[in-house]
C-alpha positions as CSV (number, residue, x, y, z in Angstrom):
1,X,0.0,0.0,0.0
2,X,2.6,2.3,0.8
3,X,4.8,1.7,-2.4
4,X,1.4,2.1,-4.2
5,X,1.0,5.8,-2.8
6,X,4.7,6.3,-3.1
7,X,4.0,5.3,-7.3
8,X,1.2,7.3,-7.6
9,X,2.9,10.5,-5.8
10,X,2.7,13.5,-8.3
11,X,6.5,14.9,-8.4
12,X,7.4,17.9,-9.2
13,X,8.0,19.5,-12.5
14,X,12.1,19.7,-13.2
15,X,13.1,23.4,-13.9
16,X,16.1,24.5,-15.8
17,X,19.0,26.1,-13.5
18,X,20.2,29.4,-12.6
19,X,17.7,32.5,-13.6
20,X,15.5,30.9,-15.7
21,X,14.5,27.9,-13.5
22,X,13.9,30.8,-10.6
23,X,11.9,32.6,-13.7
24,X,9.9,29.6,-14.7
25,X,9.7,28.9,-10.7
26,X,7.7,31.9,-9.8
27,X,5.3,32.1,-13.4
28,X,4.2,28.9,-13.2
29,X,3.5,28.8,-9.5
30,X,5.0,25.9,-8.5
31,X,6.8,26.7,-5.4
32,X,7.9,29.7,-4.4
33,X,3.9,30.8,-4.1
34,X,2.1,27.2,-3.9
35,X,-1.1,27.9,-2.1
36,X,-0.7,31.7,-1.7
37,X,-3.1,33.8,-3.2
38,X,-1.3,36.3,-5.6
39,X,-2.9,39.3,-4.0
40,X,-0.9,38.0,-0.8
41,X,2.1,37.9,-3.2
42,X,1.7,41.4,-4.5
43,X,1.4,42.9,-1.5
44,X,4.5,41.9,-0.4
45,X,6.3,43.1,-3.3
46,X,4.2,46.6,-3.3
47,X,5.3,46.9,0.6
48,X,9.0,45.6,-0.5
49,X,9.1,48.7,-3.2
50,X,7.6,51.0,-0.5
51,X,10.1,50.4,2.4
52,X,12.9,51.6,-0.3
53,X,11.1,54.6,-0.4
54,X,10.5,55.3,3.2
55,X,14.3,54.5,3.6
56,X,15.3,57.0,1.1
57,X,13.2,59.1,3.1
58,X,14.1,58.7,6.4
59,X,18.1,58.2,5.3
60,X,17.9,61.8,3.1
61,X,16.3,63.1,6.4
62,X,18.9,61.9,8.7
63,X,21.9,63.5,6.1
64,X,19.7,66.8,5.7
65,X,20.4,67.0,9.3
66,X,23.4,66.0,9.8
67,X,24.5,68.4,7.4
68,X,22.6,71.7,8.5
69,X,24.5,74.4,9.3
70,X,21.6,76.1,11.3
71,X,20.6,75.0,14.1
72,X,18.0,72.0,14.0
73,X,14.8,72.7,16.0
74,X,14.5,71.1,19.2
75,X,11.3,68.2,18.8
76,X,10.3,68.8,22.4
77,X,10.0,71.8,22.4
78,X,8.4,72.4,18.5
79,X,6.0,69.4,19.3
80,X,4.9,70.3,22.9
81,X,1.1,71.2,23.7
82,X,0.1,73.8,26.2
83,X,-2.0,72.0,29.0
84,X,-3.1,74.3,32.3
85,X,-0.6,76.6,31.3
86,X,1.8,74.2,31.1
87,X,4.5,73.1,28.1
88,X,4.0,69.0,27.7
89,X,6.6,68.1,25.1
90,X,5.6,65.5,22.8
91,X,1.7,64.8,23.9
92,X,0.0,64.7,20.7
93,X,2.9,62.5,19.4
94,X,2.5,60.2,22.2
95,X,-1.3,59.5,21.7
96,X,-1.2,59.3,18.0
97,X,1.6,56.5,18.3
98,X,-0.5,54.7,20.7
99,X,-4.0,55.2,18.7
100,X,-1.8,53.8,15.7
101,X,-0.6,51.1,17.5
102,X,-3.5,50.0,19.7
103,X,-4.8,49.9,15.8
104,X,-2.3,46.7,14.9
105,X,-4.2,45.1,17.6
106,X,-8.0,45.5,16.2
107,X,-6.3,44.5,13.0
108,X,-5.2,41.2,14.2
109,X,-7.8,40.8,15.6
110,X,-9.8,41.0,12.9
111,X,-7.6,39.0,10.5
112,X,-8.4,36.4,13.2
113,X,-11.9,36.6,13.3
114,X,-12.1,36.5,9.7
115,X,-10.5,33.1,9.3
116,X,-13.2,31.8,11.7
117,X,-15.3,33.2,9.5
118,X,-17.0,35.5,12.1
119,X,-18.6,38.3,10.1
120,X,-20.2,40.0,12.6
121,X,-17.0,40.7,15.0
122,X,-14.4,41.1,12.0
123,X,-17.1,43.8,10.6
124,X,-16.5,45.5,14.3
125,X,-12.8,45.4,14.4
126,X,-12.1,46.6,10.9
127,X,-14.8,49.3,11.4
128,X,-12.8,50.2,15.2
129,X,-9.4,50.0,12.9
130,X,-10.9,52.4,10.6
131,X,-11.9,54.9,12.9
132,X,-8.8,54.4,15.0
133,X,-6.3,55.0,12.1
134,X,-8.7,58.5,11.3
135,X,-8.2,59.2,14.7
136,X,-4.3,59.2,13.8
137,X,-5.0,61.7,11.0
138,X,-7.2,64.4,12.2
139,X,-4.6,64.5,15.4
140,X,-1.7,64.6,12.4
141,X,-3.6,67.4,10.3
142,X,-4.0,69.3,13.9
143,X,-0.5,68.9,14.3
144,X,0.3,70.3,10.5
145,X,-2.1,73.5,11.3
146,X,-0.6,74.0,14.5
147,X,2.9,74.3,12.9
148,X,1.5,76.6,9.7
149,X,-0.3,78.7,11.9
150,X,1.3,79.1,15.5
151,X,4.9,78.6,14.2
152,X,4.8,79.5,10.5
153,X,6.8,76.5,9.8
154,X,6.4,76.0,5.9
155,X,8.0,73.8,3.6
156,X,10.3,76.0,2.0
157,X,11.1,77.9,5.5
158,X,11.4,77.5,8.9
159,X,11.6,80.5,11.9
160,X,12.4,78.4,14.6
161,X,15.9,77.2,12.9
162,X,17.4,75.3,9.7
163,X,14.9,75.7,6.8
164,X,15.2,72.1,5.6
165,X,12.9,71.1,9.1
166,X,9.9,72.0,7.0
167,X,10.2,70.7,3.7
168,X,11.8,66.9,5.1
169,X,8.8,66.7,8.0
170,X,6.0,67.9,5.4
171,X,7.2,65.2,3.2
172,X,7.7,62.3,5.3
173,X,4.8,62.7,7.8
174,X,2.9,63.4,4.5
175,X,3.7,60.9,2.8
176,X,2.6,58.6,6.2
177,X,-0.4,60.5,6.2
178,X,-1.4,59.3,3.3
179,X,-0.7,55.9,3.2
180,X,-3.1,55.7,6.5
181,X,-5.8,57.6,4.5
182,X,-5.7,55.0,1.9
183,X,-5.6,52.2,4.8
184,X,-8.9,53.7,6.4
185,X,-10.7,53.6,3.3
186,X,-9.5,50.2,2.4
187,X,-10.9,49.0,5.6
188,X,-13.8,50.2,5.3
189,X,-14.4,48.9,1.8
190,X,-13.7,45.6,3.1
191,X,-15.8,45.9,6.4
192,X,-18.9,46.6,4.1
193,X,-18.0,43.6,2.2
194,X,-17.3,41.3,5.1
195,X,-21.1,42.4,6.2
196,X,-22.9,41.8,3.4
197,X,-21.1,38.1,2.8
198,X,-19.0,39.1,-0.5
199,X,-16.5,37.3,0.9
200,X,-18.6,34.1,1.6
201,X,-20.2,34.0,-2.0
202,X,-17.5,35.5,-3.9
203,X,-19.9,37.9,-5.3
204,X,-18.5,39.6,-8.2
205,X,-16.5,42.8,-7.8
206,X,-13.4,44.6,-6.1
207,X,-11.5,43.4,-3.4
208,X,-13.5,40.3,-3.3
209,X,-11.0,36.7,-3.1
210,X,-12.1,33.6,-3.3
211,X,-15.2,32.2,-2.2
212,X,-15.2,31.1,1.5
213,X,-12.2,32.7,2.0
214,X,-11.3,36.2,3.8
215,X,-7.5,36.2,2.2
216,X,-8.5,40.4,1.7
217,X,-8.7,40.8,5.3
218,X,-4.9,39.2,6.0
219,X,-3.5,41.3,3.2
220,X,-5.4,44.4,4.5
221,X,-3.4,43.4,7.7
222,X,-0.3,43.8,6.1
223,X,-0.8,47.1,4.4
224,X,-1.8,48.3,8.2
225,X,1.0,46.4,10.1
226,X,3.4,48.1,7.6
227,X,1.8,51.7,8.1
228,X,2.0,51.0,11.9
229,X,6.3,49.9,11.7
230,X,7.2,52.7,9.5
231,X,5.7,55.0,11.8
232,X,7.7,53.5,14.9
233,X,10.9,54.3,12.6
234,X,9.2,58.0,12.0
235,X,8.6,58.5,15.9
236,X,12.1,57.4,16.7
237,X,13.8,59.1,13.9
238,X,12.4,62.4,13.4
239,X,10.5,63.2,16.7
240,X,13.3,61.2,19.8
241,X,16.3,62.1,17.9
């Protein structure tokens, strides 16, 4: 019996060596991305291109101010709110990092839930996701007029030192910003379509998968998880240092 399975074991395909076996490898699906579903796959390679870009970022940043010859403005001090007529440095950073990151937590969640198939409590913790990652950027776009308006920070000038402190925070938090804006409304796509049971008849349309399956919501947790670590990086990097 067991030489009889061992006959009729289907083996794998050979592939030619060296670049065109790895070529032929990943097109035809045979092992590098057996059983994953390719928007999985894509998403990894879109978040691969995107931490080059955050790292040019963040490393562009780091040599801007390195190489200042003005003085570079003191984070506690520019980022502090004014609380009973006292100067807290750092307050509204220190919330929105832990919104953000209590947000990794509803996301896992919800991936979680969604594997169980639980439509009713993954539909909760992508919607608490959601409003938790707005949260993050209606404190960020308070923080942005506070800086325009109080401090006349702009992106091209600066009054409270070197000049390059506008233009490298504008584009970085920015560019953050963003990407969480895009997250939110991800989410929420896919928390309507978790409701409804898109996801459980594979009714036709976008962000969909395969029926019975809630692959979206685990590659909607990678987007997020990402957002959530390259803002750690941000926090440490441009607001600590």
């Amino acid at each position: 019996m067991t030489q009889a399975i061992r006959t009729n074991a289907v083996e794998p395909l050979p592939l030619p060596e060296g670049v065109a076996g790895i070529v032929s490898d990943w097109s035809s699906d045979q092992r590098a991305f057996k059983n994953v579903p390719w928007g999985k796959a894509m998403m990894w390679i879109f978040l691969l291109s995107d931490t080059f870009i955050f790292s040019s970022f963040l490393i562009s940043y780091m040599t801007v101010r390195m190489s200042a010859t003005e003085p570079w403005p003191n984070p506690s001090e520019v980022f502090a709110l004014t609380l009973f007529g006292k100067s807290v440095p750092l307050l509204l950073i220190a919330i929105m990092t832990f919104v953000l990151i209590s947000s990794s937590g509803t996301m896992a969640m919800a991936v979680k839930f969604g594997y169980e198939k639980n439509k009713k409590m993954t539909f909760i913790l992508l919607l608490i996701t959601a409003a938790l990652g707005a949260t993050f950027v209606g404190m960020q776009a308070f923080e942005w007029t506070k800086l325009i308006l109080e401090e006349g920070v702009r992106p091209w000038g600066n009054p409270m030192g070197a000049a390059q402190f506008g233009s490298v925070f504008f584009m970085i938090t920015g560019f953050h910003g963003t990407h969480v804006s895009i997250g939110v409304i991800f989410l929420i796509i896919v928390a309507i379509k978790v409701l409804r049971g898109d996801l459980d008849n594979e009714r036709p349309g976008f962000l969909t998968g395969r029926k019975g399956k809630y692959e979206i919501v685990e590659i909607m947790g990678l987007y997020w998880h990402f957002v959530d670590l390259v803002w750690v990086f941000i926090f440490a990097l441009f607001y600590l240092w």
